[in-house]
N, C-alpha and C positions, 0 to 999 in steps of 0.2 A: 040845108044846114046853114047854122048864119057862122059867121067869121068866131065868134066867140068860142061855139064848140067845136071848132075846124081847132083849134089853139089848143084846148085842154084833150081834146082825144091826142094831138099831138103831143105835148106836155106829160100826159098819161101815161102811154106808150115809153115814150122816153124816160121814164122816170122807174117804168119797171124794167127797160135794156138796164137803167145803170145799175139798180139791185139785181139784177141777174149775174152781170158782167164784175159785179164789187163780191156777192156770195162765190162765182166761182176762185175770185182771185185770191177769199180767205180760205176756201176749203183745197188750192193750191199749195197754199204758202204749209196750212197745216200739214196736207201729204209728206212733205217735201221737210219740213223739220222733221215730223217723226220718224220719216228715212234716213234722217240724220245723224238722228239723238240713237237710232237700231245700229247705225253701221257702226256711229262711235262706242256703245258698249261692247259690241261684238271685236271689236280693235282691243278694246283695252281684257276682253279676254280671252284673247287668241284666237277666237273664232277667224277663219277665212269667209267672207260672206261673196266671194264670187267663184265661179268654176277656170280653172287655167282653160287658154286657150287650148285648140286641139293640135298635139303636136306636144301638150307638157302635161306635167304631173308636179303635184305639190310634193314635197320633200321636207317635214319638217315647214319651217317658212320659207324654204327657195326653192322657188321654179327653177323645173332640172327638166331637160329634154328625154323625150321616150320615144325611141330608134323608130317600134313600130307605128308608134299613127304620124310620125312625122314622113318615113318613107311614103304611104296614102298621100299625105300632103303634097309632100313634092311631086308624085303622079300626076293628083288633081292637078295643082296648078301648071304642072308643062300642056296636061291635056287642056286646060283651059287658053293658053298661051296660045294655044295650035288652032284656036278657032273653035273649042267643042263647048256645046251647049251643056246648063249644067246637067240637065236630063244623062245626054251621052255620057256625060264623066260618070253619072251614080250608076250608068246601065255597064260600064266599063269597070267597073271599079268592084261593082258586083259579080259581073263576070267573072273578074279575077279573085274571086274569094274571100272581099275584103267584104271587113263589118265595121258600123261605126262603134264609137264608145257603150253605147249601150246593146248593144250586140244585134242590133237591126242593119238589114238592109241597108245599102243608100236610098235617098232621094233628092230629088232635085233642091229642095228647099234645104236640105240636111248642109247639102252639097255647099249651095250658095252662102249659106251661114257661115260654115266652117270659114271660106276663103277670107268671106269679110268680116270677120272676128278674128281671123290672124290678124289681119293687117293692123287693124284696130287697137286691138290689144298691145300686141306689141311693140306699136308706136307709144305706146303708154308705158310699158317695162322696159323700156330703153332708159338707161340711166342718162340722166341729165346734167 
């Protein structure tokens, strides 16, 4: 190959990374409005478009605490505290009779969700 088409296969290449790299960044942008422009009508009609953390319940528009998955919570998280995997917490937790919000079982993944969707969340519903 001589130097000239060593340049345009390079050139080439390049030129379809940046129409790849500039179509993902508009079909970004687009996602990312129309999840914008959904939340915002859903606001402006009361809709709630996310699920309370576990541990609350909607009330009207104020998150209010519910006694029973809040006590699971606190379980979980001592057992977690104490060194237990989150496997152990759902095998534990199951043990003792508990069910998640949708009336399954624990699981490991259930498990790990819930903790880091408390923290998560609630650092966001703290008033500011």
């Amino acid at each position: 190959m001589t130097e000239v088409q060593i340049d345009e296969m390079t050139y080439q290449d390049l030129h379809e990374s940046v129409q790849e790299e500039r179509i993902k960044e508009i079909r970004g942008n687009q996602t990312s409005k129309a999840r914008a422009v959904r939340a915002q009508k859903a606001q402006e009609r009361g809709y709630r478009i996310t699920n309370p953390p576990y541990g609350y319940r909607w009330d009207g528009n104020q998150l209010m605490p519910y006694a029973p998955e809040l006590e699971v919570l606190a379980l979980a998280q001592q057992l977690r505290t104490n060194g237990f995997t989150y496997q152990k917490i759902a095998d534990s937790l199951n043990a003792r009779g508990h069910f998640n919000r949708a009336g399954n079982t624990f699981t490991r993944q259930i498990v790990r969700q819930m903790l880091t969707y408390k923290r998560k969340s609630l650092v966001a519903l703290l008033p500011k």
